[in-house]
C-alpha positions, 0 to 999 in steps of 0.5 A: 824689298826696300825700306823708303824713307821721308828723304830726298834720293838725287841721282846724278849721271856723269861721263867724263866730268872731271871738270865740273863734278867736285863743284857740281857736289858742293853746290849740292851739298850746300844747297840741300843741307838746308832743305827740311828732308834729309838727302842721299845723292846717288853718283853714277860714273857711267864709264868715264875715261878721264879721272872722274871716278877718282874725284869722285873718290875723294869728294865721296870721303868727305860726305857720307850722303854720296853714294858712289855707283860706277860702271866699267864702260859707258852704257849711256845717260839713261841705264846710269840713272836707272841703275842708280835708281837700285840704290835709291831710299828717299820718298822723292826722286831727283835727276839732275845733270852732273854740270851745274847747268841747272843749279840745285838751288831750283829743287825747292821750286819742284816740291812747291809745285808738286804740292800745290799741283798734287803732282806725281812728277815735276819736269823742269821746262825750257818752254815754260813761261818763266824759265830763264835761259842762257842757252846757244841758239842752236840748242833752243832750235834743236829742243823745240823741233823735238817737241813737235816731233814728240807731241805729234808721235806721243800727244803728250800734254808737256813741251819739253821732256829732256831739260836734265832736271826731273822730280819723281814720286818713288812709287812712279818710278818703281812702277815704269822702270821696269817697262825701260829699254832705252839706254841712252837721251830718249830715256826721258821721253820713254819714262814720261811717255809710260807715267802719263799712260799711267794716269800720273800727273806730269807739270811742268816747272820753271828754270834757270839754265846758265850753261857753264862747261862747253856741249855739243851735240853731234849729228850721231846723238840727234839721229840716235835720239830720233831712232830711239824715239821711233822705236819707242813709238813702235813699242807703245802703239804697234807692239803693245810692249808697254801694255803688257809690261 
């Protein structure tokens, strides 16, 4: 069993990131260096076919806090960050995507929520009054039709499970990983959807989104998203899969 520290774990998930990643860790690095908790982040290279892995390399050199994680071939968003979950040793959980679209910087508004909110897990959200975005239109649409799809399946009483930043309890985690099957972007809704039918409390928290490098999403990802999320409804209310889990 391993021992859990008074410390900060970021995982950061990347593919293919060889134009944002070294900026990406700098920014975090710095940003972190001045918070009150000590720090590790944890760098998921989930197959990447460019030279991300040798930047990572380099950089990983210089910061003794990176933890560099690497997978032979691309398996997807949400089996990187739960194998990178297996070298986590900080009381508190981050995911955070490898572009700076969100900047590290936000972390800090996280654990002021989750201490005045007692929350148990603190979800960045595009739909939160205060969140600031510089977002393509299509993407906004897109997000927002996924809200409803997700609350009129699951009932969730959040509006938006795939903003790329997330703060976790430890124990929350450790509890529902096990229970994850899905490898890839519903990844999110399948952990949130198993911690609220734990009792955890989920808030939602402010962002700032600057979206830095060139996304897009094909047809492929949205119906992939979609399927999953079905087969994560099936699992919850027609298997009972998470019931016994």
């Amino acid at each position: 069993m391993k021992e859990i520290d008074d410390k900060i774990s970021l995982i950061i998930p990347v593919y293919n990131g060889s134009s944002c990643i070294e900026e990406t860790l700098r920014e975090t690095i710095k940003t972190l260096k001045d918070f009150p908790f000590r720090y590790e982040i944890i760098v998921v290279d989930d197959g990447s076919k460019d030279d991300t892995f040798l930047k990572l390399k380099k950089i990983s050199q210089e910061y003794p806090q990176i933890i560099l994680v690497r997978n032979k071939r691309n398996f997807g968003k949400g089996r990187a960050i739960k194998k990178g979950f297996r070298f986590c040793r900080g009381k508190w959980v981050v995911f955070m995507d490898a572009d700076l679209s969100l900047h590290p910087r936000q972390i800090s508004t996280f654990f002021d929520i989750m201490s005045l909110t007692d929350a148990d897990v603190v979800i960045g959200s595009k739909f939160h009054p205060n969140s600031c975005l510089n977002y393509p239109i299509l993407r906004r649409f897109l997000s927002l039709g996924y809200y409803y799809f997700v609350k009129l399946l699951f009932g969730l009483p959040i509006r938006d499970t795939q903003t790329g930043l997330k703060l976790f309890k430890y124990e929350v985690l450790e509890k529902v990983f096990p229970r994850i099957l899905v490898k890839q972007f519903a990844f999110d809704v399948e952990i949130l959807v198993n911690a609220h039918r734990l009792g955890y409390k989920i808030v939602e928290a402010p962002v700032r989104i600057v979206q830095h490098w060139s996304s897009s999403v094909g047809l492929r990802s949205i119906w992939n998203i979609f399927i999953d999320t079905l087969a994560i409804f099936y699992r919850c209310y027609i298997l009972r899969y998470y019931d016994k889990a």
